[in-house]
VEXNU-91468 format. One record per residue: chain; x, y, z of N, C-alpha, C in turn. Coordinates in Angstrom, 3 decimals. Example, Ala and Ser with C-alpha at 12.3 -4.5 7.8 and 13.67 -1.06 7.14 Angstrom:
2
- A,13.190,-5.690,7.800,12.300,-4.500,7.800,13.200,-3.300,7.800;
- A,12.850,-2.250,7.080,13.670,-1.060,7.140,12.900,0.030,7.870;
// end
This chain:
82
- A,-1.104,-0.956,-23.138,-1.832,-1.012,-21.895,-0.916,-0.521,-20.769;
- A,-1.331,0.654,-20.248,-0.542,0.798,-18.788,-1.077,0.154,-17.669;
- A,-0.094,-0.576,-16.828,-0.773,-1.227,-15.549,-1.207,-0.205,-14.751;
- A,-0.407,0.902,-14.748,-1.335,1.787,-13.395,-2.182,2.373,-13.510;
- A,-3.144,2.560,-14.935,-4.287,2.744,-14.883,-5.179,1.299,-15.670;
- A,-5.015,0.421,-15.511,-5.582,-0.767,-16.270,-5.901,-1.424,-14.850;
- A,-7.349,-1.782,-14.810,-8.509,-3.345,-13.952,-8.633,-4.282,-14.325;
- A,-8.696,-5.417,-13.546,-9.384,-6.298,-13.193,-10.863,-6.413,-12.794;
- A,-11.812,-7.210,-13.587,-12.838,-6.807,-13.268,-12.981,-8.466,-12.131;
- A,-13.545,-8.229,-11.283,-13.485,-9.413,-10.368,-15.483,-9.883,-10.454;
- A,-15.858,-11.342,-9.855,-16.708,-12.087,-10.334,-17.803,-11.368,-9.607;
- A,-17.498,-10.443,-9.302,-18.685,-9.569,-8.264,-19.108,-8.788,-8.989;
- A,-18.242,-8.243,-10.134,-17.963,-6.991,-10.791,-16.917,-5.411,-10.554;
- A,-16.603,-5.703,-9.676,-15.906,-4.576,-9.142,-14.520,-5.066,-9.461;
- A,-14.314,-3.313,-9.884,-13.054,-3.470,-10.716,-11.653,-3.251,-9.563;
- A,-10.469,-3.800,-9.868,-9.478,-3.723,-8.653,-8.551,-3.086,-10.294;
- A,-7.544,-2.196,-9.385,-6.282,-2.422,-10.408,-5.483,-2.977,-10.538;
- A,-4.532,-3.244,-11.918,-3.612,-4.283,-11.804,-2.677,-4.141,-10.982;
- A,-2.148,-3.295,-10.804,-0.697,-2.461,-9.874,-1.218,-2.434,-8.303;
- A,-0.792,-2.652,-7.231,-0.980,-2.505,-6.286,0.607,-2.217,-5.112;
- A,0.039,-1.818,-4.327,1.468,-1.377,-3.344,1.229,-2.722,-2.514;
- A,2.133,-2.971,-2.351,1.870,-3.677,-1.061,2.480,-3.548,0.186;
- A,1.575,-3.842,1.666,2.549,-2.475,2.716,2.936,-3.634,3.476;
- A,3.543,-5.085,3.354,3.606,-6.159,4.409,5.351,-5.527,4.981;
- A,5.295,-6.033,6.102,6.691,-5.552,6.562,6.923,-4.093,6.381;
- A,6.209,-3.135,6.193,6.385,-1.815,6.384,5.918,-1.410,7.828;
- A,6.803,-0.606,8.905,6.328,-0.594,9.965,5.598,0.768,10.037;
- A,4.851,0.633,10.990,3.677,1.360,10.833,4.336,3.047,11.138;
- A,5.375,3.068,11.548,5.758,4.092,11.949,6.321,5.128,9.968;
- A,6.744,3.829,9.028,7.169,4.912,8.229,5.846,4.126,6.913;
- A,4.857,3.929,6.964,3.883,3.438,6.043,3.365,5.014,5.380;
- A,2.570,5.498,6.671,2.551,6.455,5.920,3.272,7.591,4.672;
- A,4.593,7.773,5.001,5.105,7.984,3.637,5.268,7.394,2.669;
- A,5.518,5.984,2.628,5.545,5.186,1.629,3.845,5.051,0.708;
- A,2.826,5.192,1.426,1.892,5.193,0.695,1.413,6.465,0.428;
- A,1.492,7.407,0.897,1.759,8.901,0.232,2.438,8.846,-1.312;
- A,3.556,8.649,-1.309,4.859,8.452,-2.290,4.057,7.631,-3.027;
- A,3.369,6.360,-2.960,2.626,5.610,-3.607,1.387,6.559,-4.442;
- A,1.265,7.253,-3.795,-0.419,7.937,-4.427,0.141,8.932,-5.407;
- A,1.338,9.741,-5.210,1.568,10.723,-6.253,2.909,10.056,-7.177;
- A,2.880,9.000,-7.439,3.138,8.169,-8.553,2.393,7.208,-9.472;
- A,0.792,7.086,-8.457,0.058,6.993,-9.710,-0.819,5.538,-8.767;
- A,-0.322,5.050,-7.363,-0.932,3.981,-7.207,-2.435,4.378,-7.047;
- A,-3.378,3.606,-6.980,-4.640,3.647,-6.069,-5.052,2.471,-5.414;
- A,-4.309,1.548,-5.826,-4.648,-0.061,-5.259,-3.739,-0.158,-3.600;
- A,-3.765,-0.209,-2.930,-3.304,-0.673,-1.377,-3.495,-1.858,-1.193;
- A,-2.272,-2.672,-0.370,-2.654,-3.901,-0.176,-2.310,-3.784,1.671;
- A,-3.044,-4.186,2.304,-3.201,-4.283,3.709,-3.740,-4.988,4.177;
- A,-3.456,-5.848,5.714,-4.026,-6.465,6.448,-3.467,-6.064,7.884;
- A,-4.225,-6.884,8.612,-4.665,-6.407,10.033,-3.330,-7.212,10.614;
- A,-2.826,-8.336,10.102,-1.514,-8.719,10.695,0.047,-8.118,10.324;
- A,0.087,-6.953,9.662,0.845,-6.074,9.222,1.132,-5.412,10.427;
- A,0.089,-4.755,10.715,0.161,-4.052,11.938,0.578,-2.410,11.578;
- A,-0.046,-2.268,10.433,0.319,-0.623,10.108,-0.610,-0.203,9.217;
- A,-1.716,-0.866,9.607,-3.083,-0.063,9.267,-3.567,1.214,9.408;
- A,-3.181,1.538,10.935,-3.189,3.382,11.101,-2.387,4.164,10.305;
- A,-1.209,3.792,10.000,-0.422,4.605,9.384,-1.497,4.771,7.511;
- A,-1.687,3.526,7.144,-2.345,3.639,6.442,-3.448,4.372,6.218;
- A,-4.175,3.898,7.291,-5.648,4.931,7.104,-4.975,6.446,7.175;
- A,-4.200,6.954,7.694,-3.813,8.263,7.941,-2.812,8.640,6.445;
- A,-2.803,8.139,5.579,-2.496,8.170,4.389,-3.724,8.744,3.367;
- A,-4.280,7.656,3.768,-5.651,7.603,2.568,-6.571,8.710,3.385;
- A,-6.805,9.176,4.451,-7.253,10.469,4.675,-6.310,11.453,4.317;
- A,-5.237,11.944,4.322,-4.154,12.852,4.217,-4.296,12.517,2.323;
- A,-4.998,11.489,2.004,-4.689,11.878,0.532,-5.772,12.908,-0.394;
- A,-5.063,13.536,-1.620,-6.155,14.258,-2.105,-6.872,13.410,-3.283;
- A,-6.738,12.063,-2.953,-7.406,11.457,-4.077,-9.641,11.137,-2.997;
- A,-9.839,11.082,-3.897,-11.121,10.475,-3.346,-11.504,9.145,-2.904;
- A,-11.673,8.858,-1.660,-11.651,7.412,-1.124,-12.455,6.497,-2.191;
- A,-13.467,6.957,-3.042,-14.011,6.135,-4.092,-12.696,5.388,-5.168;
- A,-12.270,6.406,-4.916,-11.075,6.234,-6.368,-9.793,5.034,-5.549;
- A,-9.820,4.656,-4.882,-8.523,3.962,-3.673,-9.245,2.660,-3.343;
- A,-8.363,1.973,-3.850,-8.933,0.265,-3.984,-7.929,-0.288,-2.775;
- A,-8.846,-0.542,-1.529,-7.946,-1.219,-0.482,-8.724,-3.099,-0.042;
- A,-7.003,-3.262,-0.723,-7.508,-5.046,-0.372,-6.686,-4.870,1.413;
- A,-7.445,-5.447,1.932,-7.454,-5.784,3.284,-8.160,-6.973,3.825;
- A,-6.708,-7.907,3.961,-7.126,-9.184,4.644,-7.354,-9.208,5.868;
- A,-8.230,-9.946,6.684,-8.075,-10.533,7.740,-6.808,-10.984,8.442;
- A,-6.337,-11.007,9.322,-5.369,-12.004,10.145,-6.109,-13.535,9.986;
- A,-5.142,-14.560,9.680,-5.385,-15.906,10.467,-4.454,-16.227,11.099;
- A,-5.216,-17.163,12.375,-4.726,-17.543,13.528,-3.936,-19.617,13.042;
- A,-2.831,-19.564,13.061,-2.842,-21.458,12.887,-2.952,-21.842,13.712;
// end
């Protein structure tokens, strides 16, 4: 079984992959390469949230990518406030 092409099928049905990047503490200024670099090694899973604070860099990844936004599994949390 390879993880970077092997799912999770979740209780909804929709499949996530096992492998995911995750962009916490990446500042938004160098995300975008790192998730570039992520896509032509094989990721499609993104992990992002809105308290990261490098969501643009992100989205400007996943447009700049030549994969198909169908094919790009982005978990994106919410911020919570304590």
């Amino acid at each position: 079984m390879n993880p970077m092409t092997s799912y999770f099928t979740l209780s909804n049905g929709v499949n996530i992959p096992m492998v995911g990047l995750g962009t916490w503490q990446i500042p938004n200024d160098q995300v975008f390469d790192v998730v570039m670099n992520a896509f032509e090694v094989g990721y499609t899973h993104i992990d992002s949230a809105q308290g990261y604070q490098n969501e643009e860099g992100v989205g400007r990844a996943i447009k700049a990518s030549t994969l198909s936004r169908e094919s790009i599994f982005v978990d994106h949390e919410a911020s919570i406030s304590y």
